[in-house]
C-alpha positions as CSV (number, residue, x, y, z in Angstrom):
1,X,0.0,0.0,0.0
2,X,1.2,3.9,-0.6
3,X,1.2,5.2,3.0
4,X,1.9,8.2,2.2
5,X,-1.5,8.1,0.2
6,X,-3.4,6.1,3.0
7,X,-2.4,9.3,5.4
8,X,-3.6,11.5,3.2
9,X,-7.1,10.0,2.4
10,X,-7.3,9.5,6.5
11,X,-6.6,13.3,7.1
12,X,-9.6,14.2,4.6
13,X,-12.4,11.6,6.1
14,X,-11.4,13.3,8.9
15,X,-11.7,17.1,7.5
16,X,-14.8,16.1,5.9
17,X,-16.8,14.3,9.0
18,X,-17.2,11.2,6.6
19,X,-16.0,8.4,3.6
20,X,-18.0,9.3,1.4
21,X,-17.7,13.1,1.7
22,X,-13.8,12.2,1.6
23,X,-14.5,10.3,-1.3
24,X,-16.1,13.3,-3.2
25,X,-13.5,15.9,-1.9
26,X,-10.8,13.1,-3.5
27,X,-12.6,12.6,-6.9
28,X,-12.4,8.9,-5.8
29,X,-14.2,6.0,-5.5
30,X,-16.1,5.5,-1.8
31,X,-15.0,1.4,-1.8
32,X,-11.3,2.5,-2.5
33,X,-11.0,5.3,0.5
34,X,-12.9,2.5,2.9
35,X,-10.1,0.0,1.3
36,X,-7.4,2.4,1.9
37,X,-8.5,3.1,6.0
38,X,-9.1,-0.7,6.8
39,X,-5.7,-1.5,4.9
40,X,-4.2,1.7,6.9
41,X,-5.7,0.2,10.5
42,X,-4.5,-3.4,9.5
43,X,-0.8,-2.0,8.9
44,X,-0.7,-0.4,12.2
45,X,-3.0,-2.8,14.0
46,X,-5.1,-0.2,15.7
47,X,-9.0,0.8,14.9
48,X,-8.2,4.7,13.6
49,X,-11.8,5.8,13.6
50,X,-15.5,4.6,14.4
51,X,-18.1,4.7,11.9
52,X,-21.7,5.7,13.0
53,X,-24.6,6.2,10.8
54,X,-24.1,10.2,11.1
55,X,-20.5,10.9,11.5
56,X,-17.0,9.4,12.0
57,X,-15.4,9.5,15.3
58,X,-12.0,9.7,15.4
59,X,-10.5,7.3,18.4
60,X,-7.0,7.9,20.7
61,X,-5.3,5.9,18.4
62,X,-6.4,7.6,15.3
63,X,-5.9,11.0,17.8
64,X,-2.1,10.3,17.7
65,X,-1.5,8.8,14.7
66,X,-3.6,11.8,12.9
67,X,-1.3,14.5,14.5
68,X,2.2,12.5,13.3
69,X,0.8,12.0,9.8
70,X,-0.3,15.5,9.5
71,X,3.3,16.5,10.6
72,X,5.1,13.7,8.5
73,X,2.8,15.2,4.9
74,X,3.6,19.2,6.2
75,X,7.0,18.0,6.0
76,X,7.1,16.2,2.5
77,X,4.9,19.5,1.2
78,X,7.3,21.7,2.4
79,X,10.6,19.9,0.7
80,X,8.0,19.7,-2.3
81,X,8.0,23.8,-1.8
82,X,11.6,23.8,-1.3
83,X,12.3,22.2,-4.3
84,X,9.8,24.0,-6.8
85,X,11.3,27.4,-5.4
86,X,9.0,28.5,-3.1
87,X,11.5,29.4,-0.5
88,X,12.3,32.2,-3.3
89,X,9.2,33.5,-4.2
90,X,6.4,32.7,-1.6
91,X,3.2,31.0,-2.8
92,X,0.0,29.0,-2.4
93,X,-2.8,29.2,-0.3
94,X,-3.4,31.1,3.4
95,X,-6.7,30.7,5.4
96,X,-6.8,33.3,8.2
97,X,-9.6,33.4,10.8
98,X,-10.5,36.3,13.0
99,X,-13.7,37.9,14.9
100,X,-16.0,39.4,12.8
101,X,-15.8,43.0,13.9
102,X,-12.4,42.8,14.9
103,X,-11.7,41.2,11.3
104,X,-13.5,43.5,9.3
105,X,-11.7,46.7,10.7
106,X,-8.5,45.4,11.5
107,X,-7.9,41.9,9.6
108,X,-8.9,42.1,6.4
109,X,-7.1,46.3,5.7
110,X,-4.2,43.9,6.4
111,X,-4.9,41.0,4.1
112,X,-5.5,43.3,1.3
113,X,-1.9,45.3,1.4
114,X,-0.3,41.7,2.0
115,X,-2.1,40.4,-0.9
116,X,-0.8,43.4,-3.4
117,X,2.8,42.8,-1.7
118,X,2.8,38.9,-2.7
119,X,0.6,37.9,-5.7
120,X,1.5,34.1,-5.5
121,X,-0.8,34.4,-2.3
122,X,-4.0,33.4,-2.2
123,X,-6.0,33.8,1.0
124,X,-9.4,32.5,2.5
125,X,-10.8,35.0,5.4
126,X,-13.4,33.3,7.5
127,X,-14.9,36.0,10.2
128,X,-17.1,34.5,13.1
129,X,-16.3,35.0,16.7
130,X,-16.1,31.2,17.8
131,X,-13.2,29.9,18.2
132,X,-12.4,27.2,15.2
133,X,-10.3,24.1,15.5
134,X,-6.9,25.0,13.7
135,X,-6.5,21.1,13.1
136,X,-9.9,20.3,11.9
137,X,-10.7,23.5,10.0
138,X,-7.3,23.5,8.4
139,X,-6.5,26.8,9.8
140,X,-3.0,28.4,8.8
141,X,-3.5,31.6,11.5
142,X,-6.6,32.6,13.7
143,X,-6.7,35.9,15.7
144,X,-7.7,35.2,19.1
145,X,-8.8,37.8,21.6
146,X,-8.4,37.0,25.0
147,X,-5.8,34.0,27.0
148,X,-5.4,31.1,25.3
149,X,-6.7,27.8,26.3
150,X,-5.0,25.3,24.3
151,X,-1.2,26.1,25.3
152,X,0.1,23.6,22.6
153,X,-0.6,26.6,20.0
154,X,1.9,29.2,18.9
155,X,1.0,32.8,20.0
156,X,2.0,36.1,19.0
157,X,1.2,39.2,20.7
158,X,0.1,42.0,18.8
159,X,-2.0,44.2,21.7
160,X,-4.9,44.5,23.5
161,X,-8.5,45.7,23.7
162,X,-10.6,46.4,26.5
163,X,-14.3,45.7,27.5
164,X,-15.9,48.9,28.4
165,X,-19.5,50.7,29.4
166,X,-20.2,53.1,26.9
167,X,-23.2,56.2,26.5
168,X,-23.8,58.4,24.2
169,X,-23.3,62.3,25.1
170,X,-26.9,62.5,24.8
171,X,-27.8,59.9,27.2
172,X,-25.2,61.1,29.7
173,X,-27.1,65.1,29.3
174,X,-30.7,63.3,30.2
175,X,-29.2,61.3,33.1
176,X,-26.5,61.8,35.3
177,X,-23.2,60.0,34.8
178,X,-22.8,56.4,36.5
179,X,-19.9,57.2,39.0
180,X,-19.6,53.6,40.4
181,X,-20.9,50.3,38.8
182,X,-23.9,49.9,41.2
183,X,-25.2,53.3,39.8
184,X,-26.4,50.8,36.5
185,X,-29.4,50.1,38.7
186,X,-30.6,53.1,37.8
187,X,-29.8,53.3,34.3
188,X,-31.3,52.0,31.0
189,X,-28.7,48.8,29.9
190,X,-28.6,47.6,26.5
191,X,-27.2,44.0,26.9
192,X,-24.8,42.2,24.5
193,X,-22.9,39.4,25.5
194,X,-22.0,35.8,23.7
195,X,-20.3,34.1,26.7
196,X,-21.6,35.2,30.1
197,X,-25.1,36.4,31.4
198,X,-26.4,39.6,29.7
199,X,-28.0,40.2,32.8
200,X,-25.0,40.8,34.5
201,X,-22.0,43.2,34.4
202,X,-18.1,42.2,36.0
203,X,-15.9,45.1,36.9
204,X,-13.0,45.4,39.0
205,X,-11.8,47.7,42.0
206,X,-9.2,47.6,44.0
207,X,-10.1,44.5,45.7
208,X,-11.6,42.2,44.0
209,X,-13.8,41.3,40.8
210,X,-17.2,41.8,40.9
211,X,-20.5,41.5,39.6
212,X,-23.7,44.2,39.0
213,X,-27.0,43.2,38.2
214,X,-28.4,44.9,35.4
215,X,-32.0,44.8,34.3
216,X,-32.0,45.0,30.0
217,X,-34.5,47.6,28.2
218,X,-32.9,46.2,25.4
219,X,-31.6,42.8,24.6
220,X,-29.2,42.0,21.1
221,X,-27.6,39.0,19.8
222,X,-24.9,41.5,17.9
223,X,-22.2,44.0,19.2
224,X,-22.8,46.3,16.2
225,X,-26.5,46.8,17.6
226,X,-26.0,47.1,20.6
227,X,-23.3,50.0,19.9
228,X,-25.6,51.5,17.1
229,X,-28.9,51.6,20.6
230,X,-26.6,53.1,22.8
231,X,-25.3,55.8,20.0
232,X,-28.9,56.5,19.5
233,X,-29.2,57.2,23.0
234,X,-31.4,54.8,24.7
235,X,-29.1,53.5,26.9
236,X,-25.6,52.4,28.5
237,X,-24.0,49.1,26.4
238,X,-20.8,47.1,27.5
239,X,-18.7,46.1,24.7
240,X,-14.8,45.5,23.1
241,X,-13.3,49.2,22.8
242,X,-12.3,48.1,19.1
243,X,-16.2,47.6,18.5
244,X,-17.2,50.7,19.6
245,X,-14.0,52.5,18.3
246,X,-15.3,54.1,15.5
247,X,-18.1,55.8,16.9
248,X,-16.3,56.8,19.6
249,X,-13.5,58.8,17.4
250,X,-17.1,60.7,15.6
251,X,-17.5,61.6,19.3
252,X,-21.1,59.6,19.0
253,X,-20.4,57.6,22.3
254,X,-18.0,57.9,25.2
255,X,-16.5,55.4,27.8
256,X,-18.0,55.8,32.0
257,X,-17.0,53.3,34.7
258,X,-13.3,53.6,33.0
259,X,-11.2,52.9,36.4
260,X,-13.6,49.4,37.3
261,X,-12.9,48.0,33.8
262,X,-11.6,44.3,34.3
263,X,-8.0,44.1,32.6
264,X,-7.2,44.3,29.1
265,X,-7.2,41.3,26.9
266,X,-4.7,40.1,24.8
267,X,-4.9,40.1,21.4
268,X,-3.1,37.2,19.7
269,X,-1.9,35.7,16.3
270,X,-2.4,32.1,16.8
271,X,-1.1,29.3,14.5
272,X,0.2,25.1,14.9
273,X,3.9,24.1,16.0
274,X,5.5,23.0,13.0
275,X,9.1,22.6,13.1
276,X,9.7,23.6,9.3
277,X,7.5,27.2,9.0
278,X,6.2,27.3,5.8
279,X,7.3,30.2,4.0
280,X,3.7,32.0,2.7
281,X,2.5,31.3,6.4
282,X,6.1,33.4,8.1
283,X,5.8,36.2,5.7
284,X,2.6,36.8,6.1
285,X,3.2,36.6,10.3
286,X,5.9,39.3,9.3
287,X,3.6,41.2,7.6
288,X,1.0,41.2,9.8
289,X,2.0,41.3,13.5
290,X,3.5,45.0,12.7
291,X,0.9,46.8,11.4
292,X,-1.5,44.9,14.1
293,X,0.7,46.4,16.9
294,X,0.7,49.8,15.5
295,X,-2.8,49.8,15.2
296,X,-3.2,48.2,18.7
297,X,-0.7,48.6,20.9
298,X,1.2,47.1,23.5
299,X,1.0,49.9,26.4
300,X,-0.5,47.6,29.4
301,X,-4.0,47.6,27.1
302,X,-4.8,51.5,28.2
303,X,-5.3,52.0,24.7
304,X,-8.4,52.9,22.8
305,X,-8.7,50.2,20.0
């Protein structure tokens, strides 16, 4: 059997969730990629994956084995590269992931000057504000906001952003400025939030972390909304400073509650370990992580992106 080909058929059933979406991706038959897995888990005596009537689970064995194979084909790509002169003229295919606000203000001015600088580059931006699977998405770079959970991943820091109460100068004329975090009892809340409880606010003081209670007039599933309600001026909204940045330079909205924010998260370029760092994938980190930080900042996160 051609191993080389078995791994390669094993990585895309488990890209595609499937055989027989594999065996479309492939252009092959569906009996030859089964034939090609079962002759793969026969060589190496080990069951690779489990089949179910809706998906393929992937088991330890197949866990480990999928990581060295995808490291043993990066390898054989990358002499391939080497030898069709890559290393002198970078080339192929990028796919960059980033949040969706953050991606379309920051990401994707920095995509299109990289793209202008090296033609041979193609790129994929996909913008959503989950955090994708760099492994099973086939991600090349992802730009992470906040700490990192998965501390086998590659980081580079390229600033921070804060998460911040902001009102409109409207609003703050009709009702008086919230001086400490408890004051949002008596003030209309616009709520936004993905990951914790919209009905509740964290700040910090000099203690401790803590929570306020907040009781919505106005509850959004989007950051842009809830920026555009409280520029409006119906109420106070909590969101990234580089979501709210623009309308806060047109002097449409201003930060309050500034000295309880919680501390500034980092903001991150994110890719796999690979010891041999392909060349399209380095020059676009050197590309990138430069204009980020100029944009951002690295000044503690007391800036206002």
């Amino acid at each position: 059997m051609d191993r080389i080909d078995a791994m390669r058929v094993l990585l895309k059933v488990i890209e595609t969730g499937s055989l027989s979406a594999a065996a479309r991706s492939l252009h092959t038959p569906l009996p030859t990629v089964s034939r090609k897995i079962s002759e793969l888990e026969r060589l190496l005596g080990a069951r690779l994956i489990t089949r179910t009537n809706r998906r393929i689970l992937i088991t330890d064995a197949g866990q480990q084995y999928v990581s060295a194979a995808r490291d043993i084909l990066d390898r054989i790509d990358e002499a391939e590269r080497r030898v069709a002169g890559e290393y002198l003229s970078p080339k192929g295919d990028l796919t960059v992931t980033a949040p969706i606000v953050f991606g379309r203000l920051h990401v994707l001015p920095v995509i299109s000057d990289f793209l202008k600088t090296f033609p041979a580059i193609d790129m994929k931006l996909t913008l959503n504000d989950r955090n994708n699977s760099l492994v099973e998405e086939q991600i090349d770079v992802a730009v992470r906001i906040g700490e990192l959970r998965d501390t086998s991943l590659i980081a580079a820091r390229v600033g921070f952003v804060r998460n911040v109460v902001y009102a409109s100068p409207d609003y703050l004329k009709r009702n008086s400025e919230p001086i400490n975090p408890r004051d949002l009892s008596a003030h209309q809340c616009i709520a936004f939030d993905t990951l914790a409880s919209p009905h509740a606010w964290p700040f910090r003081d000099e203690r401790q972390i803590f929570s306020v209670a907040i009781t919505p007039r106005l509850s959004v599933n989007t950051a842009e909304a809830a920026i555009d309600a409280a520029a409006s001026g119906l109420g106070l909204t909590r969101v990234m400073s580089y979501q709210a940045r623009m309308l806060v330079d047109r002097g449409l909205l201003v930060p309050v509650l500034e000295s309880f924010e919680l501390p500034a998260s980092p903001v991150q370029l994110v890719y796999l370990p690979n010891s041999i760092l392909p060349l399209k994938l380095r020059v676009f980190l050197d590309f990138a992580a430069p204009r980020l930080r100029a944009t951002l900042g690295l000044q503690g996160g007391r800036n206002n992106r």
